[in-house]
MOPAC internal coordinates of N, CA, C and O (Angstrom, degrees):
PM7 1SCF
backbone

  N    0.0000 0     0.00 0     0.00 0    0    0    0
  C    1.4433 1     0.00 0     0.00 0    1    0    0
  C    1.5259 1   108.38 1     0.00 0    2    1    0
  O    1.2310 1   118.13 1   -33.61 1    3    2    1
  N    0.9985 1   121.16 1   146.39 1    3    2    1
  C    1.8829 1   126.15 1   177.43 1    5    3    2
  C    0.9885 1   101.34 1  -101.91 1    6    5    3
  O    1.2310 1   119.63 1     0.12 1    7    6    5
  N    1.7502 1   118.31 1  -179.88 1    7    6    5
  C    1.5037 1   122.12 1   179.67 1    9    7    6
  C    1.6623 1    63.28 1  -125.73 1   10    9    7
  O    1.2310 1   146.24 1     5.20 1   11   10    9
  N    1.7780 1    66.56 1  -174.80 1   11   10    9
  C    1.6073 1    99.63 1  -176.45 1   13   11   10
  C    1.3385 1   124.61 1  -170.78 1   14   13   11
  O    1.2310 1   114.62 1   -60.01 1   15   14   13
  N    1.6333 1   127.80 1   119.99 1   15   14   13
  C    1.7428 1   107.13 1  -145.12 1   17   15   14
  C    1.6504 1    85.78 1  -120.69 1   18   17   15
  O    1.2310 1   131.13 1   -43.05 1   19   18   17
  N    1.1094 1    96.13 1   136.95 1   19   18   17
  C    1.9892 1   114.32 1   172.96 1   21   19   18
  C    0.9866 1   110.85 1  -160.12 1   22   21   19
  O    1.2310 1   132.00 1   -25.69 1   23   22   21
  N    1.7631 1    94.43 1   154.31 1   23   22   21
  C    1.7266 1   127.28 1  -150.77 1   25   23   22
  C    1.2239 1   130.62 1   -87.11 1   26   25   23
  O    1.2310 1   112.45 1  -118.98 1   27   26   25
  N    1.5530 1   131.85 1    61.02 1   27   26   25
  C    1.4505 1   116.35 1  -143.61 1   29   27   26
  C    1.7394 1    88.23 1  -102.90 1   30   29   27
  O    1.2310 1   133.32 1   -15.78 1   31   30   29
  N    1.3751 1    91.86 1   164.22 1   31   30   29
  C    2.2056 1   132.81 1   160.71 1   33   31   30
  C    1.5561 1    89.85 1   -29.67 1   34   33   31
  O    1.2310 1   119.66 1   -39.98 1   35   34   33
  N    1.6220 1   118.25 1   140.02 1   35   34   33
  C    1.7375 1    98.12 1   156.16 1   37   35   34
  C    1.1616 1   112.85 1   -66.00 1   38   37   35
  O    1.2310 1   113.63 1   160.15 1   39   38   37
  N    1.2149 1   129.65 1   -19.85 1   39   38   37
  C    1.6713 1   122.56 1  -161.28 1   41   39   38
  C    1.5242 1    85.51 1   -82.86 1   42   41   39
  O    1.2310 1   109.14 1    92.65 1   43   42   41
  N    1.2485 1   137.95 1   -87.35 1   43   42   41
  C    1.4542 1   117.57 1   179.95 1   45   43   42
  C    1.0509 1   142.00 1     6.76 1   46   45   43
  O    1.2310 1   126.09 1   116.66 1   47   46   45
  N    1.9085 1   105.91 1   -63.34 1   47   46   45
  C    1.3229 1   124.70 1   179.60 1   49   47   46
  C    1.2968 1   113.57 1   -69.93 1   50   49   47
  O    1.2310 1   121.60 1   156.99 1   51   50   49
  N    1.4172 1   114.53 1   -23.01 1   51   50   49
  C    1.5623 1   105.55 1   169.37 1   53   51   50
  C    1.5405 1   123.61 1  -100.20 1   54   53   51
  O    1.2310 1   126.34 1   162.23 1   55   54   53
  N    1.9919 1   105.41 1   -17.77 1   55   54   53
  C    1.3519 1    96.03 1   157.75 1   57   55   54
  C    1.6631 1   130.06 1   -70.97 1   58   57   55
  O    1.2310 1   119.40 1   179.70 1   59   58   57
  N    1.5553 1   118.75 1    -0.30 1   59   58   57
  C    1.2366 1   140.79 1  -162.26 1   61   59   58
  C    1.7971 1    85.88 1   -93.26 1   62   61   59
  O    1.2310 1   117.74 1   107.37 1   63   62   61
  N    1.6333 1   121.90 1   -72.63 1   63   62   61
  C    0.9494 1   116.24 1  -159.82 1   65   63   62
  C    1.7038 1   113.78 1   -77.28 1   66   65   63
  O    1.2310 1   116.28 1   158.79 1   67   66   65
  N    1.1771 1   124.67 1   -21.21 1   67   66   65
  C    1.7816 1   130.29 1   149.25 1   69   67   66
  C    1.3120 1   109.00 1   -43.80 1   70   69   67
  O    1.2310 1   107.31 1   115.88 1   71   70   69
  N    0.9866 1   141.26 1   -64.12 1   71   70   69
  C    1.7065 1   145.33 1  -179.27 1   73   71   70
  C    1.7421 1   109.84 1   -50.68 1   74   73   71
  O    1.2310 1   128.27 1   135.62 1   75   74   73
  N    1.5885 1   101.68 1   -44.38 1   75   74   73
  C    1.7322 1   101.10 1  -179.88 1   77   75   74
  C    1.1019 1   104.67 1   -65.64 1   78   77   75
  O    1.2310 1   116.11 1   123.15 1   79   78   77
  N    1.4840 1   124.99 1   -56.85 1   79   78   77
  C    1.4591 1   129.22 1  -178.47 1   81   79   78
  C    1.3946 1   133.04 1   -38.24 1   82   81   79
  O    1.2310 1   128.02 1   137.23 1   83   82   81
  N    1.6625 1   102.16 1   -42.77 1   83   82   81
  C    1.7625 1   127.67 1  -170.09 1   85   83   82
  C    1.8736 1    93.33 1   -67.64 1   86   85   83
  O    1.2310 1   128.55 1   128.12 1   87   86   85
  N    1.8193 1   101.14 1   -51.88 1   87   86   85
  C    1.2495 1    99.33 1  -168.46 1   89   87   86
  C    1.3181 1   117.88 1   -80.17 1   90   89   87
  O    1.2310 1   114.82 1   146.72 1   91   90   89
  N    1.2166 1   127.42 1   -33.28 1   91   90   89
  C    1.5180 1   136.67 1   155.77 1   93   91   90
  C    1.3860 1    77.90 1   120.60 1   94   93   91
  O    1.2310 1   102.55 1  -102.31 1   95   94   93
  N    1.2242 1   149.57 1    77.69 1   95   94   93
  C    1.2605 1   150.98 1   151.32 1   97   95   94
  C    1.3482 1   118.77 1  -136.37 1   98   97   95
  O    1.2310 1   114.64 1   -29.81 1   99   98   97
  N    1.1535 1   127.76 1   150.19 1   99   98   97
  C    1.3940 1   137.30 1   155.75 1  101   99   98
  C    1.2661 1   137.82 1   -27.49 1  102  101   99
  O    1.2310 1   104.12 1   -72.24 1  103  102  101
  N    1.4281 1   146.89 1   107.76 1  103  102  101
  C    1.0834 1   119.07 1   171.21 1  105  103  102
  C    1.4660 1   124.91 1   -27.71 1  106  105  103
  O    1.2310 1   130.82 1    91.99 1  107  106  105
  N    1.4160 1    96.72 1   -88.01 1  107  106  105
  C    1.8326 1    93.79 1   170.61 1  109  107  106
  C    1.6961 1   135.45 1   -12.06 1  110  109  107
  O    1.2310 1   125.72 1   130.35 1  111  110  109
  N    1.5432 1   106.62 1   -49.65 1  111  110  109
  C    1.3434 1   113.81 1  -179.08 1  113  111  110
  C    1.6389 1   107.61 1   -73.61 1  114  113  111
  O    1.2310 1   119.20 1  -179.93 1  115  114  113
  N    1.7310 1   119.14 1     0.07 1  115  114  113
  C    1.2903 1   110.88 1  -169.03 1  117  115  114
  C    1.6483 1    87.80 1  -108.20 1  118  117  115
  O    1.2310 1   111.51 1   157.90 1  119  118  117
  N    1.4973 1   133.59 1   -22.10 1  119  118  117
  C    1.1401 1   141.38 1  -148.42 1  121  119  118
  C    1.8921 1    91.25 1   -99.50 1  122  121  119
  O    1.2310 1   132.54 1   153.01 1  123  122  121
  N    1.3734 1    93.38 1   -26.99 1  123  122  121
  C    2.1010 1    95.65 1  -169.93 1  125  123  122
  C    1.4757 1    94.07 1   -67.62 1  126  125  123
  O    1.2310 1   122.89 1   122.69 1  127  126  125
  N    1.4868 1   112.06 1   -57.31 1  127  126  125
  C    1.3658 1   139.27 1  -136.66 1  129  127  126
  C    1.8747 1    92.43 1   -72.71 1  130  129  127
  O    1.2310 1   124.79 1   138.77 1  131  130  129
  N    1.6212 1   108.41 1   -41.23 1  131  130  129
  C    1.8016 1   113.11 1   173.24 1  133  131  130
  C    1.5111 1    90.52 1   -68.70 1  134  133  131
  O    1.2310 1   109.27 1   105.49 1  135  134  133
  N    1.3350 1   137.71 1   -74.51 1  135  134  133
  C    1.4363 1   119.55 1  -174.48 1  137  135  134
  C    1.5612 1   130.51 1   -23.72 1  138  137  135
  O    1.2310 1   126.09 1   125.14 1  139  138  137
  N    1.3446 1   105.89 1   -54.86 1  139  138  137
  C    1.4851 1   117.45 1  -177.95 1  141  139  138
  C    1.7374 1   107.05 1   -76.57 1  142  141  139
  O    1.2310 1   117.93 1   136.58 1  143  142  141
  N    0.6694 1   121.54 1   -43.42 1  143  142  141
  C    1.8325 1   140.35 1   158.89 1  145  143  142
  C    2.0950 1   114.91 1   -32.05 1  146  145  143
  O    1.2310 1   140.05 1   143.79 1  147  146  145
  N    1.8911 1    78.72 1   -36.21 1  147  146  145
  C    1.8088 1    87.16 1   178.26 1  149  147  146
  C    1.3374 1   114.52 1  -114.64 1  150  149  147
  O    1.2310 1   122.08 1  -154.96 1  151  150  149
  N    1.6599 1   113.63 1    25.04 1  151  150  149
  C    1.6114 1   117.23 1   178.57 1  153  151  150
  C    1.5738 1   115.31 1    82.38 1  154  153  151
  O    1.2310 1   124.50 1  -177.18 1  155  154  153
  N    1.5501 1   108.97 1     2.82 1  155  154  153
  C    1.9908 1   103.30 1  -173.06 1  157  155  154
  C    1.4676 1    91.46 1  -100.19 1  158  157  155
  O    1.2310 1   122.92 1   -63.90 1  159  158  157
  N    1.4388 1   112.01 1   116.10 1  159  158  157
  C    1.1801 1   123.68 1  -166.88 1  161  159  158
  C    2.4900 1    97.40 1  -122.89 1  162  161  159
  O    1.2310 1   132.36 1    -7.47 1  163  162  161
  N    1.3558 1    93.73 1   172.53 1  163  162  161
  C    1.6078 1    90.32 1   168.27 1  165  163  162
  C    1.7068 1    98.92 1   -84.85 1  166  165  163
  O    1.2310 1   127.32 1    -3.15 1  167  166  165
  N    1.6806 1   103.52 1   176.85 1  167  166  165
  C    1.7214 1   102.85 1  -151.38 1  169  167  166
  C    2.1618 1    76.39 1   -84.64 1  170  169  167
  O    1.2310 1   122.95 1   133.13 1  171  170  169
  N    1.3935 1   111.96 1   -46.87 1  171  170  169
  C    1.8141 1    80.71 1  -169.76 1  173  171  170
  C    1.7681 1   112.98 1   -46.58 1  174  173  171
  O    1.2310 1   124.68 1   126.75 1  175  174  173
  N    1.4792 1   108.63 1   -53.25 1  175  174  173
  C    1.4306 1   107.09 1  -172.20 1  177  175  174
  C    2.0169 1   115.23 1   -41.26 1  178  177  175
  O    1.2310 1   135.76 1   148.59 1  179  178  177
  N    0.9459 1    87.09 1   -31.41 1  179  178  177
  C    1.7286 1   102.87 1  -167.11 1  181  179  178
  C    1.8583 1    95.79 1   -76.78 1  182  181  179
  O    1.2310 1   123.06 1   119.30 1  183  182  181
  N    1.4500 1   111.73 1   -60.70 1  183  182  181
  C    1.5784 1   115.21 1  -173.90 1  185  183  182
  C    2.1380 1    92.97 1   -63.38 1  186  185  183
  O    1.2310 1   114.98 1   162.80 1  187  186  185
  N    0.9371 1   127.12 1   -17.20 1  187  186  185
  C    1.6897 1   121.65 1  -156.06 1  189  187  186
  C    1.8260 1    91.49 1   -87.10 1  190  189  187
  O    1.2310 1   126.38 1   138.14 1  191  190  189
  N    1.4913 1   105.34 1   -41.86 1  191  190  189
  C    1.7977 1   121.33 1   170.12 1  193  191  190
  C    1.3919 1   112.54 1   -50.54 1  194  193  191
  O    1.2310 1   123.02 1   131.37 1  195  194  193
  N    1.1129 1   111.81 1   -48.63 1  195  194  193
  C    1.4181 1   121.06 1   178.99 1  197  195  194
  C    1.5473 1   121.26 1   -84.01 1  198  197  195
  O    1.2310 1   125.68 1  -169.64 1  199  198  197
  N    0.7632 1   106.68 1    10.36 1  199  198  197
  C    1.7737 1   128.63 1   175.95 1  201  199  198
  C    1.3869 1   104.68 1  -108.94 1  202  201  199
  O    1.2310 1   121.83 1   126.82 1  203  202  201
  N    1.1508 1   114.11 1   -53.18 1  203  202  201
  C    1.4127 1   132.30 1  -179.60 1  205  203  202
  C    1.7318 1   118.07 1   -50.03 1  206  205  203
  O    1.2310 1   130.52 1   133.45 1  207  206  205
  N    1.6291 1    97.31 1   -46.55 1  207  206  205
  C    1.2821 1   117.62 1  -171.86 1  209  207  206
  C    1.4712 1   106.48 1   -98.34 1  210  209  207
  O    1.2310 1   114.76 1   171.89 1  211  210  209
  N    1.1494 1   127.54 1    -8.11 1  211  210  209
  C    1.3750 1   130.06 1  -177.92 1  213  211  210
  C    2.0202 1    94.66 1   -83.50 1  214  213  211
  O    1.2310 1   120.83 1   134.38 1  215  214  213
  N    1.1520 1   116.01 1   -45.62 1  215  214  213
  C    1.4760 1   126.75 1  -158.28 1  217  215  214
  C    2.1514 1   106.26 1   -71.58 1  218  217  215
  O    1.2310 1   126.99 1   172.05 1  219  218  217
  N    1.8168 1   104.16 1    -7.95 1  219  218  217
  C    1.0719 1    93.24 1  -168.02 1  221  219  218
  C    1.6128 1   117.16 1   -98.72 1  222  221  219
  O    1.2310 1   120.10 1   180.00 1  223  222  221

């Protein structure tokens, strides 16, 4: 797994870490879950979509 360091608003960073808390989740798992949510997937998952979608 990598880290990865980014620059947010304080209000962000604390509306970011209020939301993990409320839900009992992780930052990270809220930060994966917006990634995958906006199509940035890993390159197999992404080439496996396009296989997927090529066949229909």
């Amino acid at each position: 797994m990598s880290r990865l360091t980014i620059t947010l608003k304080a209000a962000l960073h604390r509306a970011l870490k209020e939301t993990a808390a409320r839900q009992k989740r992780s930052i990270a798992s809220i930060i994966e879950e917006s990634l995958r949510l906006r199509g940035i997937r890993d390159q197999a998952s992404a080439r496996s979509l396009v296989a997927q979608a090529r066949t229909l």
